[in-house]
KEGU-409814 format. One record per residue: residue number from 1; x, z, y of N, C-alpha, C in turn; residue in one letter. Coordinates in nm, 3 decimals, always signed. Layout:
seq->NUM, n_xx->X, n_zz->Z, n_yy->Y, ca_xx->X, ca_zz->Z, ca_yy->Y, c_xx->X, c_zz->Z, c_yy->Y, type->A
...
This chain:
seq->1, n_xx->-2.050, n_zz->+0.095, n_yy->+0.687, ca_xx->-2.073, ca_zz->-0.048, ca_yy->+0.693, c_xx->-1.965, c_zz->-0.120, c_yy->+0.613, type->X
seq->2, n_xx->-1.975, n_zz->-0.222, n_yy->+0.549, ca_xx->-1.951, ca_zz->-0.265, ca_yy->+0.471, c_xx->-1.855, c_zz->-0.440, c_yy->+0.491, type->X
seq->3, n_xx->-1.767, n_zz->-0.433, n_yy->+0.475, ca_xx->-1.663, ca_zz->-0.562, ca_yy->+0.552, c_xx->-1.638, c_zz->-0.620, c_yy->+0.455, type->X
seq->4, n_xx->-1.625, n_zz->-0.802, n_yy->+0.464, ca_xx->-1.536, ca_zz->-0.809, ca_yy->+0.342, c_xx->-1.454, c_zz->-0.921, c_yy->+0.392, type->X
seq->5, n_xx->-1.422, n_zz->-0.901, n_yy->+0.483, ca_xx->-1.289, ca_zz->-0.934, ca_yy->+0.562, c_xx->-1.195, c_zz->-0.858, c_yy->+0.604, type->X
seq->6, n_xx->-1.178, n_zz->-0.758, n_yy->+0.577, ca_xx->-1.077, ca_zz->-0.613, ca_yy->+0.579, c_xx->-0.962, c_zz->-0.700, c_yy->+0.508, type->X
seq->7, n_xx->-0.841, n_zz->-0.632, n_yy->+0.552, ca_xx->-0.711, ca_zz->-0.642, ca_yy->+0.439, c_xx->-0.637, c_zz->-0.533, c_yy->+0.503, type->X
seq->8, n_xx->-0.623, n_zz->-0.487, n_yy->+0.345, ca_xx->-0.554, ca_zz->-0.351, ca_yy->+0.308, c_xx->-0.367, c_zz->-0.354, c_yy->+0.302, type->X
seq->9, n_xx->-0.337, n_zz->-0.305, n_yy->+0.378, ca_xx->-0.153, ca_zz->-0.335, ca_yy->+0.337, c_xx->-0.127, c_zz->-0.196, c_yy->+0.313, type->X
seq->10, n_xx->-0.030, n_zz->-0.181, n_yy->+0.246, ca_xx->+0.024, ca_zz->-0.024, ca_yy->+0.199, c_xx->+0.180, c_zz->-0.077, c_yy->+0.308, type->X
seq->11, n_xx->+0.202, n_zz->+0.049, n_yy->+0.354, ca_xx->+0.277, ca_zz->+0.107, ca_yy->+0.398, c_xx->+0.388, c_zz->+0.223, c_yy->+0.387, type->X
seq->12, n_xx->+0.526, n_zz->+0.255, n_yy->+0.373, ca_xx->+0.562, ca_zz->+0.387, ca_yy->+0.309, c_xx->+0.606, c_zz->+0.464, c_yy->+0.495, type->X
seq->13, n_xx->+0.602, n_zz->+0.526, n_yy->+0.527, ca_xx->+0.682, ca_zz->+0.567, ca_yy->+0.665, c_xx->+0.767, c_zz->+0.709, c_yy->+0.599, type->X
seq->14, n_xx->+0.865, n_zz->+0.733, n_yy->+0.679, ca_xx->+0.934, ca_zz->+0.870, ca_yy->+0.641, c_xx->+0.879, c_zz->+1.005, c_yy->+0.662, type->X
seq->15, n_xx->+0.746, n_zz->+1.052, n_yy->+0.762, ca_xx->+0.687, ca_zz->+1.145, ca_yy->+0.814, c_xx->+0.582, c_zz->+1.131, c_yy->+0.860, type->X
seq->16, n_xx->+0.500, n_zz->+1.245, n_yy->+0.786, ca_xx->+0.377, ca_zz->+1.270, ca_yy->+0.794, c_xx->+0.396, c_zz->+1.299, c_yy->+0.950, type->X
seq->17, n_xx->+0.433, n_zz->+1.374, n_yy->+1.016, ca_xx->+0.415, ca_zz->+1.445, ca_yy->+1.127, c_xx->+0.391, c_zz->+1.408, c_yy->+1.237, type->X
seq->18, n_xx->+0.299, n_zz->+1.356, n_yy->+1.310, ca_xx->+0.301, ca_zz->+1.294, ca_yy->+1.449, c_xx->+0.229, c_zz->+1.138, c_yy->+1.444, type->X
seq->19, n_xx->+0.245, n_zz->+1.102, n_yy->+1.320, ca_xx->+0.200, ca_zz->+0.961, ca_yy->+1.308, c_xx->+0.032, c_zz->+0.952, c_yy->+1.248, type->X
seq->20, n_xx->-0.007, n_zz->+0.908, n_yy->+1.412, ca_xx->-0.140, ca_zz->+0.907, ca_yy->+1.450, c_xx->-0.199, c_zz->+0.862, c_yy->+1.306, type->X
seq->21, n_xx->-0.184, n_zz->+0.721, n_yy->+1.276, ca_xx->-0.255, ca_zz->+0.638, ca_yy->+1.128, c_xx->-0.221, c_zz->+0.721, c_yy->+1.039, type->X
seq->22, n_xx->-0.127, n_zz->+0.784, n_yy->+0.992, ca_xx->-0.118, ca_zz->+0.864, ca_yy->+0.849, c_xx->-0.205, c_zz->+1.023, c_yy->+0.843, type->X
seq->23, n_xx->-0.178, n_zz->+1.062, n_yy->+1.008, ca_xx->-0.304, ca_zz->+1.176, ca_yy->+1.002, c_xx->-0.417, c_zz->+1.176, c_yy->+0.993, type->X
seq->24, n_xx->-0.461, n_zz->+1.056, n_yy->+1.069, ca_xx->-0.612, ca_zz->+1.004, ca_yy->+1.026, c_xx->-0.620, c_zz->+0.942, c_yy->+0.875, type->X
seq->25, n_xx->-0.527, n_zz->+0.893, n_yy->+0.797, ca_xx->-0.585, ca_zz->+0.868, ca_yy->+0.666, c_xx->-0.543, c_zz->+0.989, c_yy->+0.588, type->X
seq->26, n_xx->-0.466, n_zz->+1.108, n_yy->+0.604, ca_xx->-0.505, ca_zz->+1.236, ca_yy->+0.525, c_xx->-0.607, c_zz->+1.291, c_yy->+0.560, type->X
seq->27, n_xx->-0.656, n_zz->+1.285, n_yy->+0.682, ca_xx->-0.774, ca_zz->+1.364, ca_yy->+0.732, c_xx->-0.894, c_zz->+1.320, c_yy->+0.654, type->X
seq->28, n_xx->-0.898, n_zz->+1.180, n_yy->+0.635, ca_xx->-1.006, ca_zz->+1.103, ca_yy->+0.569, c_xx->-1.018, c_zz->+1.118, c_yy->+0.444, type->X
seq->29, n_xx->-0.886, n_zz->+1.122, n_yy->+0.339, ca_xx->-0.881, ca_zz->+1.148, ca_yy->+0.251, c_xx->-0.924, c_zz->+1.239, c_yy->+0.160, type->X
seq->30, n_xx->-0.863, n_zz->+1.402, n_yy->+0.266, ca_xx->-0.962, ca_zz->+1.509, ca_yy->+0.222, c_xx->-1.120, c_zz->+1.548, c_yy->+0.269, type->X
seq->31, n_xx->-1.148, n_zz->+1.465, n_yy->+0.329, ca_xx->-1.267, ca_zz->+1.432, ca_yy->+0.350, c_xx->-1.347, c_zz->+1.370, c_yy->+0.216, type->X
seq->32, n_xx->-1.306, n_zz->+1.296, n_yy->+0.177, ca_xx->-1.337, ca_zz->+1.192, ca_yy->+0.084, c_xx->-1.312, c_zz->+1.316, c_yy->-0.054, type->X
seq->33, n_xx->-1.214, n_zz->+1.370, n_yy->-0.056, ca_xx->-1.215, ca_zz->+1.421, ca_yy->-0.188, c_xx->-1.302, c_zz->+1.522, c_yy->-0.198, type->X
seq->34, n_xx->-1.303, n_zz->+1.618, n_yy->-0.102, ca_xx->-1.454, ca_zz->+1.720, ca_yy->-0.087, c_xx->-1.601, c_zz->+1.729, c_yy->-0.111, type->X
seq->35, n_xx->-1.635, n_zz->+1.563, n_yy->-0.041, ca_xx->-1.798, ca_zz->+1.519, ca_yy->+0.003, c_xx->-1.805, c_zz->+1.435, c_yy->-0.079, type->X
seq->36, n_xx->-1.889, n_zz->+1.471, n_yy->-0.187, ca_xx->-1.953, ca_zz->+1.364, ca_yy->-0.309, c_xx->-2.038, c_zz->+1.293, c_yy->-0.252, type->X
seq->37, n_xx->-2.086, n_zz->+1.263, n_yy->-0.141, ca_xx->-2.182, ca_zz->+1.190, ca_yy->-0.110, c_xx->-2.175, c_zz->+1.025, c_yy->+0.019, type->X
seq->38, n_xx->-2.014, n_zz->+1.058, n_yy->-0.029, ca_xx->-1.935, ca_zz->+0.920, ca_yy->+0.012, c_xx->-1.991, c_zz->+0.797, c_yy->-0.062, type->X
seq->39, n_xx->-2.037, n_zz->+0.714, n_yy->+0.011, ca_xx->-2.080, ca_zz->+0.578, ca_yy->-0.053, c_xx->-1.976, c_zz->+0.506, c_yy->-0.052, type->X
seq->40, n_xx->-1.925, n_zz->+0.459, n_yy->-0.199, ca_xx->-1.761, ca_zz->+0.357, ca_yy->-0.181, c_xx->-1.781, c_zz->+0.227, c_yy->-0.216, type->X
seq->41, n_xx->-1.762, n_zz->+0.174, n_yy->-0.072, ca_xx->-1.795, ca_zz->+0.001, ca_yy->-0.101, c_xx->-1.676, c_zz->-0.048, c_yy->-0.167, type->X
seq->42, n_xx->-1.581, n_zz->-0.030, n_yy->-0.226, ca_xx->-1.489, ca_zz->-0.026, ca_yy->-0.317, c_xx->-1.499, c_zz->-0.051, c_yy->-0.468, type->X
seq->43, n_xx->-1.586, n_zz->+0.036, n_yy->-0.525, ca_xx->-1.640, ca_zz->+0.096, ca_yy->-0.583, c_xx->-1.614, c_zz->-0.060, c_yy->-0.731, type->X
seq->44, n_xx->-1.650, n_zz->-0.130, n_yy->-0.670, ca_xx->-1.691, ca_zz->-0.269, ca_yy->-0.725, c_xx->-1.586, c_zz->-0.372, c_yy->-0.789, type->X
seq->45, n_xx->-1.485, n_zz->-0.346, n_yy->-0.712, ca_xx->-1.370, ca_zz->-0.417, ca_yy->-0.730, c_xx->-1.323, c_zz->-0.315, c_yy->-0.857, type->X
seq->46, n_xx->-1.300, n_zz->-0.425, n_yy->-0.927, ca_xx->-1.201, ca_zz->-0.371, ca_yy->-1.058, c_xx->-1.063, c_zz->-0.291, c_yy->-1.038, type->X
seq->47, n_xx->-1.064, n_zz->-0.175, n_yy->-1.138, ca_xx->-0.895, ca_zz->-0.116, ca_yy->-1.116, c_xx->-0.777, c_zz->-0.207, c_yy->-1.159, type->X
seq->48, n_xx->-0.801, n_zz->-0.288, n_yy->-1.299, ca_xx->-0.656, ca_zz->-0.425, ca_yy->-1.308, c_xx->-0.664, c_zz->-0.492, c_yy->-1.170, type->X
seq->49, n_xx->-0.780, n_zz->-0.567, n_yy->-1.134, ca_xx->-0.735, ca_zz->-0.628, ca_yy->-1.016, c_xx->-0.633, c_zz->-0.569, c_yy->-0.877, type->X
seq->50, n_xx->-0.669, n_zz->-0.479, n_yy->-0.810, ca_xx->-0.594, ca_zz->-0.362, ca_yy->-0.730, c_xx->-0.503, c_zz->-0.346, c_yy->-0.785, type->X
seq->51, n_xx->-0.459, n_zz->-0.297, n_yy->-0.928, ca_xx->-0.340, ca_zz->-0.272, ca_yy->-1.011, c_xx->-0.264, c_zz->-0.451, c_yy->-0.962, type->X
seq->52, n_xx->-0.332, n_zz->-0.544, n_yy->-1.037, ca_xx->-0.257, ca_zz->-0.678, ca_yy->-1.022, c_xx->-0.190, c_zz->-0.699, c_yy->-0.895, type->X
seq->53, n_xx->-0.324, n_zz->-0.725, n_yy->-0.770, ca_xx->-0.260, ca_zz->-0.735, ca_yy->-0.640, c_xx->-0.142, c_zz->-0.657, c_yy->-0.591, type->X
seq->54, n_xx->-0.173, n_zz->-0.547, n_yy->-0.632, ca_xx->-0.066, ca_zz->-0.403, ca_yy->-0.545, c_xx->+0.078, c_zz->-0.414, c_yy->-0.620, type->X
seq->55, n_xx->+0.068, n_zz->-0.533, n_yy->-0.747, ca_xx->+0.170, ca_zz->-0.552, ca_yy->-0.804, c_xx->+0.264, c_zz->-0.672, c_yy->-0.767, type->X
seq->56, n_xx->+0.183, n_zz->-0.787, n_yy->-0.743, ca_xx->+0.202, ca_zz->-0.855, ca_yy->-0.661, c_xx->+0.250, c_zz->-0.899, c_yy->-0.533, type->X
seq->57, n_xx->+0.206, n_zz->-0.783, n_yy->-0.467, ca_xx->+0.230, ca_zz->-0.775, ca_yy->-0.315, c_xx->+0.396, c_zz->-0.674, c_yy->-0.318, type->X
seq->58, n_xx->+0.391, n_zz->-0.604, n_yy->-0.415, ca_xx->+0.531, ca_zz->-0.495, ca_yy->-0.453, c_xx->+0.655, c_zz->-0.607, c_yy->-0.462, type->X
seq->59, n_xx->+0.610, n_zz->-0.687, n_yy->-0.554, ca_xx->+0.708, ca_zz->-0.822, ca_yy->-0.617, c_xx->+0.799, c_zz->-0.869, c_yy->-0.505, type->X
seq->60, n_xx->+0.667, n_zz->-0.902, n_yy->-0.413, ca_xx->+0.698, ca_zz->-0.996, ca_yy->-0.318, c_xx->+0.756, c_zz->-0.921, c_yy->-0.199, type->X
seq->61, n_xx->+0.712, n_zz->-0.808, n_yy->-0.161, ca_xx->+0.804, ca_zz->-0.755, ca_yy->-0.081, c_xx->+0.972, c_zz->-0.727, c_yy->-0.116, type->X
seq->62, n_xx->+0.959, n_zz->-0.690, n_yy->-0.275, ca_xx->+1.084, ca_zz->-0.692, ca_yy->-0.285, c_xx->+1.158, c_zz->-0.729, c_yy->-0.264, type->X
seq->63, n_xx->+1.144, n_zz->-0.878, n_yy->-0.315, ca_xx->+1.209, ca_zz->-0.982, ca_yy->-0.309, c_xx->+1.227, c_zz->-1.038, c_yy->-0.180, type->X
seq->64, n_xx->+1.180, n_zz->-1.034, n_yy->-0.079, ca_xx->+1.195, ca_zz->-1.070, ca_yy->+0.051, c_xx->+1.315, c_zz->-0.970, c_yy->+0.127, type->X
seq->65, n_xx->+1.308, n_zz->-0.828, n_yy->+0.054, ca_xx->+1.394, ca_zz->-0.735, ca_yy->+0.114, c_xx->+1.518, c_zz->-0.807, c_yy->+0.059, type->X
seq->66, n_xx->+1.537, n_zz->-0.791, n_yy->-0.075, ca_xx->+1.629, ca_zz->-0.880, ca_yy->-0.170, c_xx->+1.717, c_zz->-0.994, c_yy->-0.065, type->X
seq->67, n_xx->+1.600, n_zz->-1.086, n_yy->-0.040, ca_xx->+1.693, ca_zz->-1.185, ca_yy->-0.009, c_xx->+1.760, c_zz->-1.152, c_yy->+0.115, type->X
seq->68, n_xx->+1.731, n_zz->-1.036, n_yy->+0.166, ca_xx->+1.792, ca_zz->-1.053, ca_yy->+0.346, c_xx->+1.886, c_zz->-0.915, c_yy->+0.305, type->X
seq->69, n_xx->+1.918, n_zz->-0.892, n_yy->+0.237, ca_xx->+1.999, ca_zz->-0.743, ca_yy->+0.249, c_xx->+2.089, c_zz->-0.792, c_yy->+0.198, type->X
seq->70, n_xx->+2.194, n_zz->-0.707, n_yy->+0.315, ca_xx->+2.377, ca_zz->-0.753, ca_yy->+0.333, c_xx->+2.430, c_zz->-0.632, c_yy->+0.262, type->X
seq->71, n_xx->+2.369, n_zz->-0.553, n_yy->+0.223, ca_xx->+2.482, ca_zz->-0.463, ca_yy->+0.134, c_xx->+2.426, c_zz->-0.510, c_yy->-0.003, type->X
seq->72, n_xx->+2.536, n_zz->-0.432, n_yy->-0.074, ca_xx->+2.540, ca_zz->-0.500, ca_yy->-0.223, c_xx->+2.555, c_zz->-0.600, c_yy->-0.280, type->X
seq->73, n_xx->+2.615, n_zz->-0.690, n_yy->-0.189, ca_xx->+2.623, ca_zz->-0.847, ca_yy->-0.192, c_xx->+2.704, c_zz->-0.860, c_yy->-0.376, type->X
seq->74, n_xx->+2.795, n_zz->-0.797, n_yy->-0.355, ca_xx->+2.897, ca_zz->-0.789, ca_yy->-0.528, c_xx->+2.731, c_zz->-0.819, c_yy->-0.613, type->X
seq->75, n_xx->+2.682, n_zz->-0.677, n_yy->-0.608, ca_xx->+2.593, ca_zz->-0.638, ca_yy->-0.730, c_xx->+2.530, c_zz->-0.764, c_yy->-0.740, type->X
seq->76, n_xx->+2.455, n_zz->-0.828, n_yy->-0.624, ca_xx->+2.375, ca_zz->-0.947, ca_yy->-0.636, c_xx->+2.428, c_zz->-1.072, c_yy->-0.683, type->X
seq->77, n_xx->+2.525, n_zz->-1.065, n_yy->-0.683, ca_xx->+2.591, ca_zz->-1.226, ca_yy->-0.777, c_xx->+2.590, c_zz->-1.198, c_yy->-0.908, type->X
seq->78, n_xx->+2.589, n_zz->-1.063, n_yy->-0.942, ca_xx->+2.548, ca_zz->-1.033, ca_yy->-1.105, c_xx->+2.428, c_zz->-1.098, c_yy->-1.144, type->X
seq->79, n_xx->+2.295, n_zz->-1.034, n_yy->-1.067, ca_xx->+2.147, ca_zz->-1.106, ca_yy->-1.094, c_xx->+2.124, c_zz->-1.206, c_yy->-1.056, type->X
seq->80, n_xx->+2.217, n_zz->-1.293, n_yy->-1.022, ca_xx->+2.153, ca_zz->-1.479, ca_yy->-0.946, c_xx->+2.212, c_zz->-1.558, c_yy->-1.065, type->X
């Protein structure tokens, strides 16, 4: 079934192991890479766009980490 109110966030965690959401999206994954007969409502959306957003959303996390992080304070008066 087909949503188009979903939103996708990427996530990095340190371990595969134990973490319920990352086993279920490898499980799915090789699922998905096996069975050609996956219908991808995806499919549609352009790769620049995804490329753009996922670039976007990278930017902006950065920069949010950026502004709140207390180490490296020296280095950061170089780039302001």
């Amino acid at each position: 079934m087909e949503n188009q109110n979903w939103k996708i966030k990427f996530n990095g965690i340190k371990a595969h192991a134990g973490h319920h959401g990352n086993e279920l999206a490898d499980q799915t994954a090789k699922e998905a890479a096996i069975n050609s007969d996956i219908n991808e409502c995806y499919k549609r959306i352009p790769k620049s766009t995804v490329r753009r957003e996922l670039r976007d959303y990278s930017a902006t996390k950065w920069q949010s980490e950026w502004d709140i992080a207390t180490k490296g304070a020296i280095k950061k008066t170089f780039f302001l």
